[in-house]
Each structure stands twice: as structure tokens, then as C-alpha cells.
C-alpha positions in Angstrom: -19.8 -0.9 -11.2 -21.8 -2.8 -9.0 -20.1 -4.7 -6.1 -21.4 -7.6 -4.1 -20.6 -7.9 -0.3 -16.5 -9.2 -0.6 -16.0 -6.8 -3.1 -17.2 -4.3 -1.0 -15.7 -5.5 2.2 -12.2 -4.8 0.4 -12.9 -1.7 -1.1 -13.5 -0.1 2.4 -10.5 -2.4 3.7 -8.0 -0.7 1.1 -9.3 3.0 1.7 -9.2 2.4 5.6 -5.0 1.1 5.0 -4.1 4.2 2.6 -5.5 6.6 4.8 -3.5 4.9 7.9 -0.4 4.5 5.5 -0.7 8.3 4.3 -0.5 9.7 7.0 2.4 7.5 8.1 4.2 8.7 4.7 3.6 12.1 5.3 5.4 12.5 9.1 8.2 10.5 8.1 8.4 12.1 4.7 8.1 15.4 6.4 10.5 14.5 9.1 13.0 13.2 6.9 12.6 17.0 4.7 12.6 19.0 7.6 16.1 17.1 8.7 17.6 16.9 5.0 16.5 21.0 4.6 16.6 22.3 8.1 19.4 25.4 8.5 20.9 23.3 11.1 21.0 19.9 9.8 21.8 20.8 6.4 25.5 21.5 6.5 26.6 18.0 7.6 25.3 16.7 4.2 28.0 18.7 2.9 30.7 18.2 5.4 29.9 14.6 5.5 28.0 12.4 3.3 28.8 9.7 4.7 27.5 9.7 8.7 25.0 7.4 9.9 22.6 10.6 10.3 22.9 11.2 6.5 21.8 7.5 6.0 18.8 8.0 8.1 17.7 11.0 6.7 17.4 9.7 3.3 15.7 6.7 4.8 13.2 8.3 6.2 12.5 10.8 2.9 12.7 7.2 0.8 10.6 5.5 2.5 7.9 8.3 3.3 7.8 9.0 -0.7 7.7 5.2 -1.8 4.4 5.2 1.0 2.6 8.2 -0.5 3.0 7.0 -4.1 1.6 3.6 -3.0 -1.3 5.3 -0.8 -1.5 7.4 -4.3 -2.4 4.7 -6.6 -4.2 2.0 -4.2 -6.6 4.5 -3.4 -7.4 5.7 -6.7 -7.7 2.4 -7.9 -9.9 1.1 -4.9 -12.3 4.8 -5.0 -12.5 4.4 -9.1 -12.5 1.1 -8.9 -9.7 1.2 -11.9 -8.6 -2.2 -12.5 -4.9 -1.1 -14.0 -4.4 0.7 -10.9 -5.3 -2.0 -8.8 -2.6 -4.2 -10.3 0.0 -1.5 -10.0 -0.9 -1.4 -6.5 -0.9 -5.2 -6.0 3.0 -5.2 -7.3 4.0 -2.4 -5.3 2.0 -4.1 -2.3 3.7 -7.2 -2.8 7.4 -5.7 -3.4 7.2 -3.4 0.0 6.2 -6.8 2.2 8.9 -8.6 0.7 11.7 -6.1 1.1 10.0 -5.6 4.9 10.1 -9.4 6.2 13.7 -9.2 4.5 14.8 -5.9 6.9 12.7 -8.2 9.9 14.8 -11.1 9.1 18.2 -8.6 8.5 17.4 -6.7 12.2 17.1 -9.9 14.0 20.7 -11.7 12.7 22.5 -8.4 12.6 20.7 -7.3 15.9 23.9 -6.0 17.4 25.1 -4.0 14.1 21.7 -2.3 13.6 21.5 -1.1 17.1 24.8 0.5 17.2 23.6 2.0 13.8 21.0 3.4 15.4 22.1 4.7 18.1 24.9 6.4 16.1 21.9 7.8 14.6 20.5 9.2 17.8 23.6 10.9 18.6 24.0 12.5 16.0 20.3 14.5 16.8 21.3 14.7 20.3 24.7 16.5 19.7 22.8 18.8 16.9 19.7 19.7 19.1 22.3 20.6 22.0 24.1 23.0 19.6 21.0 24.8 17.3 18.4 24.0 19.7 16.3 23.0 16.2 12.3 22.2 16.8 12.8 19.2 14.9 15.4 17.8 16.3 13.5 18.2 19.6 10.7 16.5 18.6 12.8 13.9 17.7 14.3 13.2 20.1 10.7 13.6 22.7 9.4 10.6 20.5 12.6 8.6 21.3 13.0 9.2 24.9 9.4 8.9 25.1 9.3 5.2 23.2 12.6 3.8 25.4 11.9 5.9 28.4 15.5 7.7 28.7 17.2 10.6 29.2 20.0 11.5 26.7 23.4 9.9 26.2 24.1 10.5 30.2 20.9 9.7 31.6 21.7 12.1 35.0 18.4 14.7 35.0 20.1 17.3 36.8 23.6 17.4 34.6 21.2 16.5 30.8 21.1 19.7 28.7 18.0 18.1 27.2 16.0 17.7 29.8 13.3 19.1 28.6 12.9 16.3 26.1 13.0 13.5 28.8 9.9 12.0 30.3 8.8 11.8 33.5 10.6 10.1 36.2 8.7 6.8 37.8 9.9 6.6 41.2 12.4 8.6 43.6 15.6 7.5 41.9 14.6 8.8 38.2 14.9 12.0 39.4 18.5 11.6 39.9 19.2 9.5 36.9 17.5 7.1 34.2 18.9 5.0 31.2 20.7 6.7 28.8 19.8 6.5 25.5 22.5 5.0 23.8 22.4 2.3 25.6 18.6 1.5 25.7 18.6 1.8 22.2 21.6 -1.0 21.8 19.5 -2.9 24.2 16.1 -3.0 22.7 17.7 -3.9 19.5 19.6 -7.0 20.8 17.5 -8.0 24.5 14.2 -7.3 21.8 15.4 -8.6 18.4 12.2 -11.1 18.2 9.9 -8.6 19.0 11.8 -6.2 16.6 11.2 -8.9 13.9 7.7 -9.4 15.4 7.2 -5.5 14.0 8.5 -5.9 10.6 6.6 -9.0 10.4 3.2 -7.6 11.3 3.6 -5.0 8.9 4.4 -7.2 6.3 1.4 -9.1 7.5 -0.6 -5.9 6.4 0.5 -5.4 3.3 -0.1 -8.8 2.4 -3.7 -8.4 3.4 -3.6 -5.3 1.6 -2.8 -7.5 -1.2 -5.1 -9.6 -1.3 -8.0 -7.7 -0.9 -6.6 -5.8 -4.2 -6.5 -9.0 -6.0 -9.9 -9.7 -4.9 -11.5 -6.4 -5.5 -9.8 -6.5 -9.3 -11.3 -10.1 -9.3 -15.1 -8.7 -8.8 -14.4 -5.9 -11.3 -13.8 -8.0 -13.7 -16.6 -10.1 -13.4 -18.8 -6.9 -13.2 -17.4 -5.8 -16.1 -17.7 -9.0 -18.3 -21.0 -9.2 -20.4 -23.8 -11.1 -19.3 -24.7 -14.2 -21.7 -28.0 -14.0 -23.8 -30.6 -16.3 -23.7 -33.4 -17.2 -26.4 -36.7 -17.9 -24.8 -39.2 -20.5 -26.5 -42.6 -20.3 -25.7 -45.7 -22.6 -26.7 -46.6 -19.4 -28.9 -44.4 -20.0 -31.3 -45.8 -20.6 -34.8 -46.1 -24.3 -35.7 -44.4 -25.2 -39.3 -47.5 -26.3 -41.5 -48.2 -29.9 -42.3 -46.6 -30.7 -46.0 -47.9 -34.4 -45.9 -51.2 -33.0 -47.6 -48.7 -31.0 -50.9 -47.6 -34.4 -51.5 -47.5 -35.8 -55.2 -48.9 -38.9 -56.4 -46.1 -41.2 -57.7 -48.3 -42.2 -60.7 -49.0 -38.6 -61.6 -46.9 -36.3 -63.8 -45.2 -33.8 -62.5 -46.1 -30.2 -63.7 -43.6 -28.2 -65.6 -44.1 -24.4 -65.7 -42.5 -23.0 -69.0 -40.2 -19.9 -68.5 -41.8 -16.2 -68.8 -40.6 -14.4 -72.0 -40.9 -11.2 -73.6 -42.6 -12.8 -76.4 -46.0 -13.7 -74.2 -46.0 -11.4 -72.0 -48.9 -8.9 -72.4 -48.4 -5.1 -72.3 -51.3 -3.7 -71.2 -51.9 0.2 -72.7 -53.4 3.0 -70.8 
């Protein structure tokens, strides 16, 4: 169907966010599998279903899974320009913000909680990658020590057995020792909590343009899509009606009567 320039404008603005959002959905979807499947990981689920670690995990496979079947349908919808899937996409749109400015507005008043929760979480991988030594694990925890700049739940380089997942030291007194983990985590989550809200709310902020640009894309189509009136064109070509001023009877004359064709004088005519 043919597009004008919005239309267009939010096509390419809702391929451009799946293919950001899919491949979002598929490293945490594939972290959360590797973690949930892993040789090494895989036994706590069974010793305890309950840990923080278990909650993560299935976190991360929810949420990566909910991501790839929105990426799914918005892009089909916005490539084929289907208008069903378009509106399927606009609920799930609108659903994810919501339930994302509500975790925003949960992290920030319940800044403390989530950070211990967290960093439960983290030493939980710590304490497993020490053990199994697990590539996953260890990439894991790069990313984190990486994002809070620290150095395992002791923070001394030369004692850490993780070392090689810390980053490098800035300064002379980083080689000795940096923050630990733990406690950076705890930190950012309660020194940070606006900008930690600031995150949740930008990506809501996202989705909601996502949103819109869905509505307005399913808008166009259906304006494409609707039929175009028809119009009747008069032209000074048309035939003019003849003038039946000059048929007109006198009102003193008769009027003629034709009598009714019968069998009886009708004349058959013989070959």
C-alpha cells in the first residue's frame, strides 16, 4: 500500500526499535538459558527453588521471550504493513511500558530491598564461577564489574580468585584494592535510585513512541486501504432534452384516441 511521508517515517521508526529490541531479547534470553541449562547452574534449581539466583534466572528467560515475541509481531506487522498485527503490537507495546514505569516507580521506593536483592543475586554467580569456573558465569560477572567498576565480594586484587574478571585499576591504590561488589551494587541502587528510575523511565519512554508510531502507521493503512469516492463529470456535451412546447395540444382540439390492435384487423401477409 502506498505510504505518504509520516507513514513512512514510522515504518522505518518501528523496524529500526525491533531490530534494537531483538537483539536485546536474544542475550538476555540466551543468558537466562545458558544459566537455567548450564551443567553448573542447573542443580540449584533443584536443590533450591527458591534463591534469589533462581528468581533472576527466570527473569531474565521471561523477559527475553516476552521481547522476541513483541519484536516478532511489530515487525511483521510494520514490514507487511498488516494492520491486525499492528494492533496486537500496540497492546503488547502499551502493556510492557506500563509494567516498566511501575518496576521504575517499585526500584526507586523499595531502593534499599532491590539492591540487596540484587546483590544476593551477584553472589550467587560469584560463589558458582569460583567453584565450576563456567564461561557464562564469567561473562557475567565481566559485564558487572565492568558496569560498577569492582572487584568481587572482597575487592583486594591480589587475595580475589576472580581477578581475571575485574577491570583495570585507575590509579596506584586499585592495584591493591577496589570496591567490592556487593556493596557497589547496594550503593548504586540506593545513592542512584533517581537515575535507576530515570532508566526504566526512558525505556518506557520508547515504548511509548513505539506506540505511537504503530497507531499512526495502522492509521495511514487504513486510509490507504479505504476506497476512493467516485465522481460523475458533466460536461457542456451532454445531450440537451428536446423542446416539448412545439408537441403541445390545442385546448379546443380533440384529443386523438388510437383503438386497440386485435387479431381481428390485423393483416397476415402470405408468402
Amino acid at each position: 500500500m502506498a505510504l505518504d511521508g509520516c507513514g513512512l517515517v514510522c515504518k522505518y521508526i518501528l523496524i529500526l526499535f525491533n531490530v534494537i529490541f531483538a537483539i536485546l531479547g536474544f542475550v538476555l534470553l540466551g543468558l537466562g538459558l545458558w544459566l537455567r541449562f548450564s551443567s553448573n547452574t542447573s542443580p540449584i534449581f533443584d536443590i533450591d527453588g527458591s534463591s534469589t539466583f533462581v528468581y533472576g534466572v527466570i527473569i531474565l528467560i521471561l523477559l527475553g521471550t516476552v521481547m522476541l515475541i513483541l519484536v516478532t509481531i511489530g515487525d511483521y506487522g510494520a514490514c507487511s504493513e498488516k494492520k491486525c498485527a499492528l494492533q496486537l503490537s500496540s497492546v503488547l507495546l502499551s502493556i510492557l511500558a506500563i509494567a516498566l514505569v511501575g518496576v521504575g516507580v517499585v526500584a526507586y521506593t523499595q531502593r534499599q530491598e532491590v539492591g540487596m536483592r540484587v546483590a544476593e543475586f551477584y553472589t550467587s554467580i560469584y560463589t558458582l564461577f569460583a567453584a565450576t569456573g563456567d564461561a557464562g558465569l564469567g561473562v557475567t560477572l565481566l559485564f558487572v564489574h565492568e558496569m560498577l567498576h569492582c572487584c568481587g565480594v572482597t575487592g583486594i586484587t591480589l587475595l580475589e580468585v576472580v581477578k581475571e574478571t575485574c577491570p583495570q585499576p585507575q590509579g596506584f591504590f586499585e592495584n591493591i584494592a577496589m570496591s567490592t561488589c556487593p556493596g557497589a551494587i547496594t550503593d548504586f541502587f540506593t545513592s542512584s535510585a533517581p537515575r535507576v528510575m530515570a532508566i526504566f523511565f526512558g525505556t518506557g519512554a520508547l515504548l511509548f513512541i513505539a506506540l505511537i508510531c504503530s497507531i499512526i502507521l495502522k492509521a495511514k493503512l487504513n486510509e490507504s486501504s479505504s476506497p476512493s469516492p467516485q465522481y460523475i463529470i458533466l460536461t457542456n456535451a451532454s445531450p440537451s432534452l428536446p423542446n416539448l412546447s412545439q408537441y403541445q395540444l390545442d385546448s379546443d382540439q380533440d384529443p386523438i384516441v388510437f383503438p386497440p390492435l386485435t387479431l381481428a384487423n390485423t393483416t397476415v401477409v402470405q408468402t
